[in-house]
Backbone bond lengths (Angstrom), bond angles and torsions (degrees), N, CA, C in turn:
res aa  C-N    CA-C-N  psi(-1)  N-CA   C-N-CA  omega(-1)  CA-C   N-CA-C  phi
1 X - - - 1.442 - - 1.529 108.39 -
2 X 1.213 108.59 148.02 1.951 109.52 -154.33 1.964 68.23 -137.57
3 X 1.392 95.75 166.25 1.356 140.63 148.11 1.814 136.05 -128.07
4 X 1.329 101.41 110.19 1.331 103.86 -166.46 1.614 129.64 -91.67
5 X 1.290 121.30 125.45 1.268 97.26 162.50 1.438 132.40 -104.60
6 X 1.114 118.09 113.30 1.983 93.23 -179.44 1.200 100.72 -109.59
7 X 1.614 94.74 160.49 1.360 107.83 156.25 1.254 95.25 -173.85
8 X 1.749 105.57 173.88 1.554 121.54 -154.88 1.345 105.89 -142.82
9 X 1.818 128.01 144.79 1.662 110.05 151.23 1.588 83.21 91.42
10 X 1.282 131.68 46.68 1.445 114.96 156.24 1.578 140.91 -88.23
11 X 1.858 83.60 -15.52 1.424 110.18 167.59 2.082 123.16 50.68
12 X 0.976 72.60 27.55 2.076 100.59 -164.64 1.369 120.48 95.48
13 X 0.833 136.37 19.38 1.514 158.12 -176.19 1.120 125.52 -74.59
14 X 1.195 152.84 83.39 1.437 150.23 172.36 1.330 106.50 -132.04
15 X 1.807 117.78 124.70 1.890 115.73 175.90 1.311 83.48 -110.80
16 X 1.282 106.73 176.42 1.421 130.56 153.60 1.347 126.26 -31.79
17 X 1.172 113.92 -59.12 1.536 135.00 -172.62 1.378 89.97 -48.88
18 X 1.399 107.00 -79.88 1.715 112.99 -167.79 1.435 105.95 -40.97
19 X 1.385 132.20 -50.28 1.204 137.77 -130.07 2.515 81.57 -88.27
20 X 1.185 114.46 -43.88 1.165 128.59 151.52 1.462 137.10 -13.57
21 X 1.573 88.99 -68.61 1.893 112.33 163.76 1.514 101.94 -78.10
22 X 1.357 122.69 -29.33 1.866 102.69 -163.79 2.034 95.84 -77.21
23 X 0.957 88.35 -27.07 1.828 100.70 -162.04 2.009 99.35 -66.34
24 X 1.585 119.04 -29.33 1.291 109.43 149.54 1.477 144.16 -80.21
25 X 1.158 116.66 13.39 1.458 139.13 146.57 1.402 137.41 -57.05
26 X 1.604 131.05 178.56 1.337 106.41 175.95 2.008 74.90 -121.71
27 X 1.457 115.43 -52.03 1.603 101.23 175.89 1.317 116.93 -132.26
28 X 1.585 113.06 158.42 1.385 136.51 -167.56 1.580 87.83 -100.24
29 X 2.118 101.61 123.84 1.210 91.78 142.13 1.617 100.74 -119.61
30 X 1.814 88.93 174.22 1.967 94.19 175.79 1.548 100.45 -112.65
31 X 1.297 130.15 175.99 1.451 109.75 -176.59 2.067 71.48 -145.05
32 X 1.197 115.12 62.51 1.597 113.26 176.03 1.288 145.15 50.60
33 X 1.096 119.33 158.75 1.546 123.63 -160.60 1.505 110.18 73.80
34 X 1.261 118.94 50.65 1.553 128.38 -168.25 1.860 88.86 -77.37
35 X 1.638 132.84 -70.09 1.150 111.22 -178.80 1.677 87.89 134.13
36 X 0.999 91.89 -69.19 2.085 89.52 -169.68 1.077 93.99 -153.53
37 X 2.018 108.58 143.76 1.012 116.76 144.75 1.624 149.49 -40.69
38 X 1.164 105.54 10.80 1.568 128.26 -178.71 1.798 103.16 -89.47
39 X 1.540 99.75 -50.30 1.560 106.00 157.86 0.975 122.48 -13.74
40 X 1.610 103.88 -92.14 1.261 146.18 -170.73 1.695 120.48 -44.82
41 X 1.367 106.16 -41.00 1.299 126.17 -176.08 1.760 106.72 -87.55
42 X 1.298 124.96 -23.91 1.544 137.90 -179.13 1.577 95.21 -95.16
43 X 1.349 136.55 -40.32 1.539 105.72 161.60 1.753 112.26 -95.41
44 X 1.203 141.13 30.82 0.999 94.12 147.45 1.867 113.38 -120.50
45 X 1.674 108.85 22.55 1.687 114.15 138.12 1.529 106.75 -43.73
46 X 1.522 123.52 -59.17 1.442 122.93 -171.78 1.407 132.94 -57.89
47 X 1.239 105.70 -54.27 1.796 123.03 163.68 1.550 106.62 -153.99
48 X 1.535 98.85 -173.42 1.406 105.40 -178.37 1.474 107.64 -75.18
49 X 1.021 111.20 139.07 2.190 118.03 176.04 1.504 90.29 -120.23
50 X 1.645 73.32 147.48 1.763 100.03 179.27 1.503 81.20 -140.96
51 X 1.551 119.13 124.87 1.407 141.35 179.76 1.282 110.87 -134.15
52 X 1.419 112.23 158.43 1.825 142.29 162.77 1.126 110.67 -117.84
53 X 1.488 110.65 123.85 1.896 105.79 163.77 1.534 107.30 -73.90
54 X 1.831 83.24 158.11 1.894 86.30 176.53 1.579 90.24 -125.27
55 X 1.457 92.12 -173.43 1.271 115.51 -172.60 1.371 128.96 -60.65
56 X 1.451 105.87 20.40 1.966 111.55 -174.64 1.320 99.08 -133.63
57 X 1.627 96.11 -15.95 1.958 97.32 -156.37 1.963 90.66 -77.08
58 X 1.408 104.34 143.58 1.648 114.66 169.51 1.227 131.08 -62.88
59 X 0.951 141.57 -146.09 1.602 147.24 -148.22 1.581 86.20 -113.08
60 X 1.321 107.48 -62.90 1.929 106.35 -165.45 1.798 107.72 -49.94
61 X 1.494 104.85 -26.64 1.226 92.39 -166.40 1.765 104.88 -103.38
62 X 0.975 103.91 -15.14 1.975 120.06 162.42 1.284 107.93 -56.42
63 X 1.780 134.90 -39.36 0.805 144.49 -169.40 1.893 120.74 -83.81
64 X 1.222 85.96 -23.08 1.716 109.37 -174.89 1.711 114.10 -92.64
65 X 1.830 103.76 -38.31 1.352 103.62 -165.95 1.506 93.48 -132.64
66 X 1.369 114.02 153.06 1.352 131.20 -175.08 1.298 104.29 -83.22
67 X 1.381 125.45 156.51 1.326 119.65 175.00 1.933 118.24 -101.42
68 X 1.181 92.49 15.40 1.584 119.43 166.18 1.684 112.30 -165.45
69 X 1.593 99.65 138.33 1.383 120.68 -158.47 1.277 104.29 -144.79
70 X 1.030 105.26 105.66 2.291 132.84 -176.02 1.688 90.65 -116.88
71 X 1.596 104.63 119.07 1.398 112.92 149.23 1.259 111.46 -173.99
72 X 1.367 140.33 173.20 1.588 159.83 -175.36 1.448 100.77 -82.65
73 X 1.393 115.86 130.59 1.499 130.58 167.23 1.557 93.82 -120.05
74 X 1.159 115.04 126.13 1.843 108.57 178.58 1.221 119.13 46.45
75 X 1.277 118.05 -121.81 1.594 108.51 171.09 1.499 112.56 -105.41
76 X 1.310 126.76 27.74 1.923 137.92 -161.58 1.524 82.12 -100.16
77 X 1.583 91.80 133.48 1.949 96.42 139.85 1.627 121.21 -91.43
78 X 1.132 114.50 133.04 1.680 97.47 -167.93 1.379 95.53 -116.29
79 X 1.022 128.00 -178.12 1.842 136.92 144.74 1.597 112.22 -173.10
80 X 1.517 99.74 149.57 1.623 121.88 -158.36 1.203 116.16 -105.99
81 X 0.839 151.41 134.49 1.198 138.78 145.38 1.263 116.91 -160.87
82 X 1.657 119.45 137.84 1.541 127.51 -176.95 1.749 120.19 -34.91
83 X 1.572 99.69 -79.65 1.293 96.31 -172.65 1.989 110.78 -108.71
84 X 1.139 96.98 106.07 1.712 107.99 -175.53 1.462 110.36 -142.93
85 X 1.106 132.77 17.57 1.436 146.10 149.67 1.452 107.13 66.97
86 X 1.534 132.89 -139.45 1.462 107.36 -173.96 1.938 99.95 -158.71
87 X 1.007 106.52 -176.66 1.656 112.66 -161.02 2.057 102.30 -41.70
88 X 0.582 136.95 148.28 1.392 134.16 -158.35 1.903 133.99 51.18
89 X 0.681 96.98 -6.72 1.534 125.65 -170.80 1.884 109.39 -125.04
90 X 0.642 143.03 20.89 1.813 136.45 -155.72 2.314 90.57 -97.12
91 X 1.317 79.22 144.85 1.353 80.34 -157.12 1.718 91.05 -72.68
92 X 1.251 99.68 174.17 1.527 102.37 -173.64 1.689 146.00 -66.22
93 X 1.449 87.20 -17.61 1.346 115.43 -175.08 1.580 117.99 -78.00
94 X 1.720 113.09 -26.10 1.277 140.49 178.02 1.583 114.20 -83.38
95 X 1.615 107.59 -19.27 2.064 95.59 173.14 0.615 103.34 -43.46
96 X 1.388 120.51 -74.20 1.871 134.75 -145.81 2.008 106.28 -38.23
97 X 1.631 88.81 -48.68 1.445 82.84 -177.26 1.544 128.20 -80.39
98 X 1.137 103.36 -4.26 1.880 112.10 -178.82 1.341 95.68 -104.06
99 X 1.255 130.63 -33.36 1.804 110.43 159.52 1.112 115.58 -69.67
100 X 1.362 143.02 -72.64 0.909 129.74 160.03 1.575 135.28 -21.54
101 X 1.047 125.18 -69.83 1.431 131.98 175.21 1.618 120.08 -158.86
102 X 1.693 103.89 82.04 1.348 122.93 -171.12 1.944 97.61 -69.41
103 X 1.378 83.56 165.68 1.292 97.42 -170.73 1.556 110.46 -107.53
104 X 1.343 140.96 155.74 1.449 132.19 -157.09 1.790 87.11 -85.25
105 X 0.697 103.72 -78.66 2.026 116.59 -165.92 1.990 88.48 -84.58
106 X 1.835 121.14 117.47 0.931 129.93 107.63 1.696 164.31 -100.54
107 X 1.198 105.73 138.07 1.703 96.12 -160.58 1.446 98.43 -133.50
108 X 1.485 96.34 134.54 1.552 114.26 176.52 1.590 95.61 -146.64
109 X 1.916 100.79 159.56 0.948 134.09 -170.02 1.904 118.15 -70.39
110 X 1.775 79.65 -133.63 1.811 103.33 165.18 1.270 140.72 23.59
111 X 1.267 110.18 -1.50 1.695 114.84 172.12 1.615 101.92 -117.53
112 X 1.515 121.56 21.68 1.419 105.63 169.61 1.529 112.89 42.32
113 X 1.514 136.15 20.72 1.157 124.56 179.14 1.379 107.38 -140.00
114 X 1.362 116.93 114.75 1.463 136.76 -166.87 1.318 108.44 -63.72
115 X 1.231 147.57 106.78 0.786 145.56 122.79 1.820 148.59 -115.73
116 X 1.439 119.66 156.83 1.463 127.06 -171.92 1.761 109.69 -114.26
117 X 1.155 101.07 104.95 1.732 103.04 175.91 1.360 103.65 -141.90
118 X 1.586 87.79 146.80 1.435 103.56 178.33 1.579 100.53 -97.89
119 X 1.592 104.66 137.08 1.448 108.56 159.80 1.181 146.30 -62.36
120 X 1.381 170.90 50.36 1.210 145.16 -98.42 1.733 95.74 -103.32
121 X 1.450 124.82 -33.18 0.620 136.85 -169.68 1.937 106.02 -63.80
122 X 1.400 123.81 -55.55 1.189 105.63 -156.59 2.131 83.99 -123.86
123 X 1.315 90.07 26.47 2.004 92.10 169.32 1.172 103.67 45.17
124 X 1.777 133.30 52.34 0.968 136.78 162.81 1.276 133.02 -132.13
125 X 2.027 140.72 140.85 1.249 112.54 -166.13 1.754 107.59 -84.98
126 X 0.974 137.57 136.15 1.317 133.70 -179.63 1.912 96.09 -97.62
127 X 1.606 103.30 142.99 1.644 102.65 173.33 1.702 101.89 -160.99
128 X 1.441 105.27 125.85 1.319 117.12 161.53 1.665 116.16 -105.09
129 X 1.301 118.18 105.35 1.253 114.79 163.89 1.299 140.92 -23.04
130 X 1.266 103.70 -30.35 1.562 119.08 -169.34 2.162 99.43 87.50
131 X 1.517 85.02 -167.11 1.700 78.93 172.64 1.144 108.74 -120.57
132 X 1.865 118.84 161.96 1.482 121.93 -165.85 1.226 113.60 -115.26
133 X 1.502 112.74 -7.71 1.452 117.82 168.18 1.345 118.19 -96.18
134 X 1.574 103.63 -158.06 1.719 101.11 -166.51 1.277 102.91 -115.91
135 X 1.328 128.68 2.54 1.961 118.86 178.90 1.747 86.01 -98.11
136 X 1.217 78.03 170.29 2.198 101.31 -158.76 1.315 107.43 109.92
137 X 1.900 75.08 -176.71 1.597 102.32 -173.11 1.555 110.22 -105.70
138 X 1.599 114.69 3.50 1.330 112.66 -162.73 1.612 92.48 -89.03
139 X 1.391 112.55 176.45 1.441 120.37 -176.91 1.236 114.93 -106.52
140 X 1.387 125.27 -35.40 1.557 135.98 -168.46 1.310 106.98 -131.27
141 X 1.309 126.30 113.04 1.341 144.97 163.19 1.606 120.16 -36.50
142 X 1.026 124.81 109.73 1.602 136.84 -178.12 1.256 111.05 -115.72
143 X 2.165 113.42 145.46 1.179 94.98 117.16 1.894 106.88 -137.16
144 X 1.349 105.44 -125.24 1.456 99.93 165.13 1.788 101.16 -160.06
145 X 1.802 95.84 165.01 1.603 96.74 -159.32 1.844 88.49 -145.31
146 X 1.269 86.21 137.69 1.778 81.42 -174.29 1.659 91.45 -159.06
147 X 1.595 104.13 163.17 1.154 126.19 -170.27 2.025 102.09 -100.01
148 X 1.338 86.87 133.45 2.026 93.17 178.35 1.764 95.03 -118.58
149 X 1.062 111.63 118.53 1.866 141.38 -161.65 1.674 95.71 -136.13
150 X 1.656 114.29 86.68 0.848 123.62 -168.70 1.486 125.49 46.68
151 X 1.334 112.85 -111.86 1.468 124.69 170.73 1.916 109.82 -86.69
152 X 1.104 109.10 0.12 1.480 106.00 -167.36 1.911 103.24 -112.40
153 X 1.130 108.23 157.96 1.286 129.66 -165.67 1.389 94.53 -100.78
154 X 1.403 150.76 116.72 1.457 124.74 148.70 1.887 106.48 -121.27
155 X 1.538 94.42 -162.18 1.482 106.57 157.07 1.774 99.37 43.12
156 X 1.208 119.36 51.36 1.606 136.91 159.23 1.575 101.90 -45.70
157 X 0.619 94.27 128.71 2.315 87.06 140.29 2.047 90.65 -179.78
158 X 1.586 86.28 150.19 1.711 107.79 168.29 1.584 91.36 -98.48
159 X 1.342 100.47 135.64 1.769 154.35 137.36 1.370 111.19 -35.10
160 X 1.434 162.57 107.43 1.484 162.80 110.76 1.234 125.56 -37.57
161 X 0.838 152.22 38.65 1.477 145.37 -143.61 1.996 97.36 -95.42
162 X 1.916 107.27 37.56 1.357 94.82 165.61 1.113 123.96 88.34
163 X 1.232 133.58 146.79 2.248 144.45 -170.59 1.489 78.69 -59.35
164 X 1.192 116.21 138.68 1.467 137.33 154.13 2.031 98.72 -52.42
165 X 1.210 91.36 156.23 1.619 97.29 -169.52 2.183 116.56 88.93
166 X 1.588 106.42 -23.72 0.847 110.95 -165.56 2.134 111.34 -108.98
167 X 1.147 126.18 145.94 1.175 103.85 172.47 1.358 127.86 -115.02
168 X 1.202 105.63 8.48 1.577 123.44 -172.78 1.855 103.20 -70.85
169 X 1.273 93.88 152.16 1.487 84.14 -177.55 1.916 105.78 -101.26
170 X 1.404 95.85 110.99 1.632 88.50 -176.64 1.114 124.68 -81.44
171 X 1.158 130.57 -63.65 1.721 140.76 -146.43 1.150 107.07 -113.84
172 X 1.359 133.83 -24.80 1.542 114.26 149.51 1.924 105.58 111.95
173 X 1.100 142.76 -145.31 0.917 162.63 165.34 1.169 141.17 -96.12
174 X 1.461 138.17 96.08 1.874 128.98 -159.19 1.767 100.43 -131.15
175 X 1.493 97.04 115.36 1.236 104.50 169.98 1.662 130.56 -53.55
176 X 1.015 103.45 150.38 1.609 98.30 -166.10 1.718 102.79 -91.89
């Protein structure tokens, strides 16, 4: 049994708060657009990270992290990747592999907009964190933290960490 944290879109971004919630986990994933290797290197002092670069992140960090990430957490198939859009929408490059051989849990970044859907179509959970830093268009800083129990997903809840621009930790934690 693992405890997860993800989140995505930090864009160099790390407060306290977050750094707080990641440290009760067992691993950090990023789902891209981390921002700097300064990131990258400050969570994995915290736990182990398993990351994707996105589309802002530089060469050092292109060089370090794949821009798609397939592997087993317990008994889950997972896979990552920044920009791959969401259950009706999945960018194009990703059919082949969800007909072929979809993955149970996918999570991608880049639209700053949190969301949790189940697929019916390719029997998979799809989840965007939202974003955890402060550049964007989103308003309130996200991510999400959930429990992996073999093959099963439990113990959901989204992260608030507050209007982007702000660092106080407001609203707290809401189970999914």
């Amino acid at each position: 049994m693992k405890r997860i944290a993800l989140l995505s879109d930090t864009h160099s971004h790390l407060d306290d708060q977050m750094i707080r919630l990641l440290g009760e986990c067992d691993e950090i994933w990023h789902a891209g657009d981390i921002g700097s290797s300064s990131v990258t290197d400050r969570l994995m002092q915290i736990k182990p990270l398993k990351a994707v670069c996105g589309n802002i992140d530089g060469a050092d960090l292109r060089m370090q992290f794949p821009s798609l990430l397939r592997f087993h957490c317990e008994g889950l198939d997972v896979m990552i990747t920044h920009i791959g859009g969401y259950p009706g929408h999945y960018e194009r490059n990703l059919l082949p592999i969800f007909k072929n051989n979809p993955p149970k849990l996918f999570i991608a970044g880049h639209s700053h907009i949190l969301k949790v859907i189940f697929d019916p179509k390719f029997q998979l959970l799809f989840i965007n964190p939202g974003a955890a830093g402060q550049q964007g268009f989103h308003i309130v800083r996200t991510m999400v933290r959930f429990t992996i129990d073999g093959d099963q997903i439990r113990d959901m809840e989204v992260v608030e960490f507050g209007k982007r621009g702000t660092l106080q930790f407001e609203t707290g934690s809401t189970p999914v």
